[in-house]
N, C-alpha and C positions, 0 to 999 in steps of 0.2 A: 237791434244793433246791426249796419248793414257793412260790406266789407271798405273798406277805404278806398278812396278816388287813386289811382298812381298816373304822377304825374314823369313827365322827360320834356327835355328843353336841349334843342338844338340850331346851331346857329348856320347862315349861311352867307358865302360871300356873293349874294344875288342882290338884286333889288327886289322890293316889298312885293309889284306887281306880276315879276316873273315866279319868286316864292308862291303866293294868293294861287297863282294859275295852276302850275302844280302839283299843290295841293287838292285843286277842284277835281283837277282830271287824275290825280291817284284814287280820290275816292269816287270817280265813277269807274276805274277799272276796277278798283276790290268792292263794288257795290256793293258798297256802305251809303245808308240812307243821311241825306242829309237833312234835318229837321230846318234851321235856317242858316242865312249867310247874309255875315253882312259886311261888305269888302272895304267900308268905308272907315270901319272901327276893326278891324282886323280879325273878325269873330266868325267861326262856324260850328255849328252843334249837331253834333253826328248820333247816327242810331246804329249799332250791330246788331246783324239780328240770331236770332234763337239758331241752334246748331246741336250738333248732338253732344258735342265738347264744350256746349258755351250756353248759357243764362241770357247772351248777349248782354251789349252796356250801353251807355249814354255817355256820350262825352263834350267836352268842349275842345276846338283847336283855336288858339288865338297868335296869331301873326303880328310882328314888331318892329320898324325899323330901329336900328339904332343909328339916334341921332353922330351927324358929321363923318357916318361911313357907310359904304354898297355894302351893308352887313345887315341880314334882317335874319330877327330869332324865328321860333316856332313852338311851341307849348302845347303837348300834349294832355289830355286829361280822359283817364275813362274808368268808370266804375261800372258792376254790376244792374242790369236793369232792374230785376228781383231785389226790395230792400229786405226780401228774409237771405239773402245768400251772404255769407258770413265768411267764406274764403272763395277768391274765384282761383285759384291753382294757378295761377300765372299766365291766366286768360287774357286779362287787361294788356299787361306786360308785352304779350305778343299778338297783340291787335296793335300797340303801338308803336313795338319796331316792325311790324309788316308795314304800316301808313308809311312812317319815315324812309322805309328802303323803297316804299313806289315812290314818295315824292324826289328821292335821291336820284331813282330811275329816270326822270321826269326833266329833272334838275341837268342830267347829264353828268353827274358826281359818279365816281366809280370808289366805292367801297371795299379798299384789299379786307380779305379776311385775316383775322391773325394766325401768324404760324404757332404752332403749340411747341412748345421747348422740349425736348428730348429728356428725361429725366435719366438719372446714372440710374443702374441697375446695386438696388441697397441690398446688403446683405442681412443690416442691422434688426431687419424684421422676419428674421425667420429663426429657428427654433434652434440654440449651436447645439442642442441634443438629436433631434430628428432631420431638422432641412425643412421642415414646413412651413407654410407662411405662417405670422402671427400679427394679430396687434398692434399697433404705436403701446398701447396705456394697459395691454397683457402683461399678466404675474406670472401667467404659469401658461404653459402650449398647453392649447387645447385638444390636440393630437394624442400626445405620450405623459402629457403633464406635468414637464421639466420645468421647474423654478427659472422664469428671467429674469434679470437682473441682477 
């Protein structure tokens, strides 16, 4: 049993031709090996290779226009190259948003990152016998050992 393929699909408002290219030249900057390519069916089959974080993968990118608009997808696909590796730790994962942020690069898209929300400062988690932190699903501080709830 080997780890499962993860796939992502993203769209853009390019055309198929401008997509294809960007794609070729993100994966000659993160040289990533490309096994073949075929521009006409919108198919390219990549190789990552071995690292000291990584088993490397094999993957497929398949390119789409969508008909009656300047919108063409993109489909990511990468598994483990080893069929005994059985979790790659979210190797794939981020082989495949690095591909998508050089092809974005490529693309001329600029990707704001998200602002992270401010979270209030909770009282509700800390121990009303000590002041220590505790828990969400603690019975008792593990500190002094005052009963919550």
């Amino acid at each position: 049993m080997a780890a499962k393929k993860r796939e992502e699909t993203r769209s853009y408002q390019k055309s198929f031709s401008e997509v294809f290219s960007a794609i070729t030249k993100a994966l000659e900057d993160l040289k990533i090996g490309v096994v073949s390519k075929n521009e006409k069916e919108g198919i390219i089959n990549i190789s990552t290779g071995f690292t000291i974080l990584s088993t490397g993968g094999v993957g497929v990118i398949e390119v789409k226009s969508v008909p009656d608009t300047n919108e063409t997808t993109v489909t990511i696909g990468i598994k483990p190259k080893m069929k005994t590796v059985l979790i790659d730790w979210g190797q794939a994962s981020r082989e495949t948003r690095q591909i998508f942020s050089k092809i974005e690069e490529h693309l001329g898209i600029v990707v704001a990152e998200p602002v992270p929300e401010k979270a209030e400062p909770s009282t509700s988690n800390t121990c009303p016998s000590c002041g220590k932190p505790v828990g969400a699903a603690d019975k008792f501080c593990q500190n002094c050992g005052a009963k919550l709830k």
